[in-house]
N, C-alpha and C positions, 0 to 999 in steps of 0.2 A: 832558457829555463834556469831560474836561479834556484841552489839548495840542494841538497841529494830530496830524494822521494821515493817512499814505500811504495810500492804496489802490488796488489791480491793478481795471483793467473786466476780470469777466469774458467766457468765450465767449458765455455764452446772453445778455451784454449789447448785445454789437456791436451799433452803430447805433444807442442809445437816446438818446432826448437828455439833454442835461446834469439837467433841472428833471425829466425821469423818472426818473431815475438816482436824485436823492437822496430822492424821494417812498417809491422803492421801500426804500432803505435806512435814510430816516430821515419815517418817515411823519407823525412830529408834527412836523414844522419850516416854517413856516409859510410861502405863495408869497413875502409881501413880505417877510421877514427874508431868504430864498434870495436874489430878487432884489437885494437892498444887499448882501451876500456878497458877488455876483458883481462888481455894480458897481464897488466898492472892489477889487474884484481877490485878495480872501479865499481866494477858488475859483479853483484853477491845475489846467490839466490839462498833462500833459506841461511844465510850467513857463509856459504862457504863459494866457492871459484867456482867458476864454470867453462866451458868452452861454448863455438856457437853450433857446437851439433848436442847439444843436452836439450835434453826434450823437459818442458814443461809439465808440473802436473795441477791439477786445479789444486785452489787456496795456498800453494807456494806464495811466499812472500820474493818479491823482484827488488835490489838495489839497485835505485837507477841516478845515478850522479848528473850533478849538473852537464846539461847539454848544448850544444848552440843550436837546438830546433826546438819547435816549440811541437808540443803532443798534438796527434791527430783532432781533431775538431768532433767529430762526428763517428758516433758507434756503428758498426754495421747494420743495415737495415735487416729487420728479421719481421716476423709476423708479430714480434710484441714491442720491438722498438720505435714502429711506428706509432705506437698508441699514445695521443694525445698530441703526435705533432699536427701542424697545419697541412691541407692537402698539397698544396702547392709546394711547400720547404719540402716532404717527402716525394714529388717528382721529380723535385730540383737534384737530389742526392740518390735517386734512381738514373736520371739521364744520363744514357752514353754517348747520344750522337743525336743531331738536328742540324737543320738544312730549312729549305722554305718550302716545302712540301712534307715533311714527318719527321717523328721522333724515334728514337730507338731508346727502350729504359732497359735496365737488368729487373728484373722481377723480383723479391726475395720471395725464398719459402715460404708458406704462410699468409700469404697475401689474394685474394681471388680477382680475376679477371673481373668478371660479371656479378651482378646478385645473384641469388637463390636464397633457400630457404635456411636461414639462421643465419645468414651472412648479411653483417652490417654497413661493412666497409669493403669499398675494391676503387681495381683503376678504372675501369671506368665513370664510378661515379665522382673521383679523385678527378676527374676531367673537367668534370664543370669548372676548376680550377680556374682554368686555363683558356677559355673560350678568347677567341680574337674581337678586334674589332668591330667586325660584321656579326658579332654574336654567334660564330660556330663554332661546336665543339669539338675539338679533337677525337676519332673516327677510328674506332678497333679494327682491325681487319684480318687477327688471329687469333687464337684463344691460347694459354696453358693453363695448363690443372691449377686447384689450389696450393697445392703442394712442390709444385715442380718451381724450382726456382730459372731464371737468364734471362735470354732474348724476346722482348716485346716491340711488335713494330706497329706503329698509330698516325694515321695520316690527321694530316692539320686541315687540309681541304676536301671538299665531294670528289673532285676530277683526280684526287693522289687516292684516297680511295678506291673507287672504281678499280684505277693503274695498278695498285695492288692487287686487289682482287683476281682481278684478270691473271694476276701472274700465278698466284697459287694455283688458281682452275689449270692453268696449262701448264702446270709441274715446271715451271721456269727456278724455282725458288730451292734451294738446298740449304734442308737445317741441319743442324748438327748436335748432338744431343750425348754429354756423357753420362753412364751411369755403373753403380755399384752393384755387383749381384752375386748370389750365392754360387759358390763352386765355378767350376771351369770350363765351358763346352769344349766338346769333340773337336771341331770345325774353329779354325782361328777367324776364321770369317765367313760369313752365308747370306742366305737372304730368306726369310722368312715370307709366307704367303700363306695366309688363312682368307676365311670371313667369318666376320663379328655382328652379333647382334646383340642390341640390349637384353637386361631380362632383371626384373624386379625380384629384390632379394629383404631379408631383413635390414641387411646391413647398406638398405638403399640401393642405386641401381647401380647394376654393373654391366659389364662384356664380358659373350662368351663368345671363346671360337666353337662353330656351328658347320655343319658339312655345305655345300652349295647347295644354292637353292632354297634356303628355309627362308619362311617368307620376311622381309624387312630386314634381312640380312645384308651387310655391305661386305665387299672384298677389300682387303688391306694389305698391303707388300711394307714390307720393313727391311733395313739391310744392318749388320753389328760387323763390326771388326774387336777383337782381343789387343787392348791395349800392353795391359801389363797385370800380373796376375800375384800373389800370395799365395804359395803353396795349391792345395787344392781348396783352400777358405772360400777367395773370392776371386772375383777377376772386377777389371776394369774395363768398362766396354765403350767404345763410342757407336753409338747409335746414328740411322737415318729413317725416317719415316719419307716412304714415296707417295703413300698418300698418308690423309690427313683424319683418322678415323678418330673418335674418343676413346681415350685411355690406350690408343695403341702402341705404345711401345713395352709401356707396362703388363699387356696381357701376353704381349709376342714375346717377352723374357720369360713372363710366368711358362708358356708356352713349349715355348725347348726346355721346360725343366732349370732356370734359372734366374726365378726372381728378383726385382732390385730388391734392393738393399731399405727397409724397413716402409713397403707398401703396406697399406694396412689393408687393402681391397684384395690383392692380387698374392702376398707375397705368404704360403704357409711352409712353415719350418717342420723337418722331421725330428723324433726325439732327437736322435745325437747329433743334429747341429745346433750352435751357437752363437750370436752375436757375438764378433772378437772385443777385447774388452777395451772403456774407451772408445766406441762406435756410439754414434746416439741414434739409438730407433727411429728415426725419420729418413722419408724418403729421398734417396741420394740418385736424385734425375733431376740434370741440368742441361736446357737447351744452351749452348757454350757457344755458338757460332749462327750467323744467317747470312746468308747471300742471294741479292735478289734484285731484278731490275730496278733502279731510281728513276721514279718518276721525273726528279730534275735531271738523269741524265748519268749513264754509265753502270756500274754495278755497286748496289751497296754490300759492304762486307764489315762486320761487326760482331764482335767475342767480347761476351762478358764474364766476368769475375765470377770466382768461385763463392757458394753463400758459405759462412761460417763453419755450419755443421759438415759440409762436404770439405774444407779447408783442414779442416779439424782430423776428419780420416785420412787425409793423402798423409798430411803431415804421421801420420801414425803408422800408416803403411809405409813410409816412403816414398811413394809416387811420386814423379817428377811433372808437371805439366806441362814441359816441354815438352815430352815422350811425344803427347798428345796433340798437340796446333801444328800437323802437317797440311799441306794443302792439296 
């Protein structure tokens, strides 16, 4: 990169620190060359010094002196970044992982699996993309919410399909699922057991947990551990769904009394609590991890990236994501 260059912090950046900041936007540039930058005083925010634990706030102006990498390529995929690219360039910058039997993409928020109603764009129609030679299309074999950003696994053939399928049916398959929620449970860790049925609402349909027995009702087991918490604000939870119900993780936090972090189905706030500030109202549930028989052969195991707005929080809270990728 030749020349010094201004650059705006975005919104989805507020609060990130200075050494996050440039990792994201210039991912070859190396700690110890950043740190002499800063030291020398190279790196000006708003015109004055910084160190690389200063937090960013939106429309700060960033000095960024010539570098020997060149800036990231490509913005983080969101529900509105994709709009207008080509279906295929946005799988390509979704994929985590393929093989000759499936793909693994990260999902961004925003984005819907399937059609329905006022929904114009998803991956699977993003699929027709990509059809092979034989003319077959690459083959959904899980769903996540529209909102819920991570792990999506999509066979490329009928018979990796199937193989799939088969495995979720027989709880072979362990996802893992973080998320944001209001206040702190009792219990560092439990396991949650309802049953859920639909039920038409103004606000469209949702799940309710229901006593046994009501008719068209399904049973659903959830398990949370407390990762790392905020005072009594919020906690960090990594989530498992044992079975595979809609919208169940989200009703199983509403459930014990604490909802994720900016549901609009599930999550109602009482007067004297508050979104801490610097949080953006969307929902902060990410499927982070999957592990699951490969149809070519051993286990597949696959973690993906944080979306923006939940990046956006840790960095605010401090959360380390380390804390979190145990096995």
């Amino acid at each position: 990169m030749a020349g010094v260059e201004i650059k705006q912090v975005d919104e989805d950046e507020n609060g990130m620190r200075v050494d996050r900041w440039f990792k994201a936007h210039y991912p070859g540039l190396g700690f110890g060359h950043l740190q002499k930058l800063l030291r020398s005083g190279q790196i000006r925010v708003d015109g004055g010094r910084v160190k690389s634990d200063t937090r960013l706030q939106t429309g700060q102006s960033v000095r960024v002196p010539p570098l020997p990498v060149d800036e990231k390529g490509t913005l983080p995929l969101t529900g509105k970044t994709i709009r207008g690219q080509d279906d295929g360039d946005v799988l390509k910058q979704m994929l985590l992982y393929e093989d000759k039997k499936l793909y693994v993409f990260n999902k961004p928020a925003g984005l819907a699996v399937q059609g329905g109603s006022g929904v114009t764009r998803h991956v699977d129609g993003m699929l027709e993309a990509w059809r092979n030679q034989k003319g077959e299309k690459p083959r959904l074999v899980h769903r996540l919410d529209r909102d819920t950003s991570g792990v999506l696994v999509v066979a490329k053939t009928r018979s990796a399909a199937q193989a799939l399928a088969a495995a979720f049916r027989a709880r072979e398959t362990r996802k893992t699922y973080w998320a944001l929620v209001r206040g702190v449970p009792k219990k560092r860790e439990d396991k949650i057991s309802t049953w859920l049925v639909k039920e038409s609402t103004p606000d469209g349909d949702k799940m309710r947990v229901c006593p046994h027995g009501e008719p068209d009702s399904d049973h659903a087991v959830s398990h949370y551990r407390v990762i790392d918490t905020r005072g009594q604000i919020l906690s960090w939870l990594e989530m498992e769904p044992y079975t595979g119900r809609t919208h169940q993780l989200r009703v199983h936090a509403a459930y014990i009394g604490h909802p994720i972090i900016g549901d609009p189905k599930y999550f109602y706030a009482d007067q004297n609590w508050e979104l801490p500030g610097g949080i953006q109202n969307r929902l902060h549930l990410h499927a982070r991890r999957i592990r699951i028989p490969n149809p070519s052969g051993g286990i597949l195991d696959v973690t993906a990236p944080l979306p923006p707005h939940m990046v956006q929080s840790f960095n605010l809270l401090a959360f380390d994501e380390n804390d979190g990728d145990t096995d």
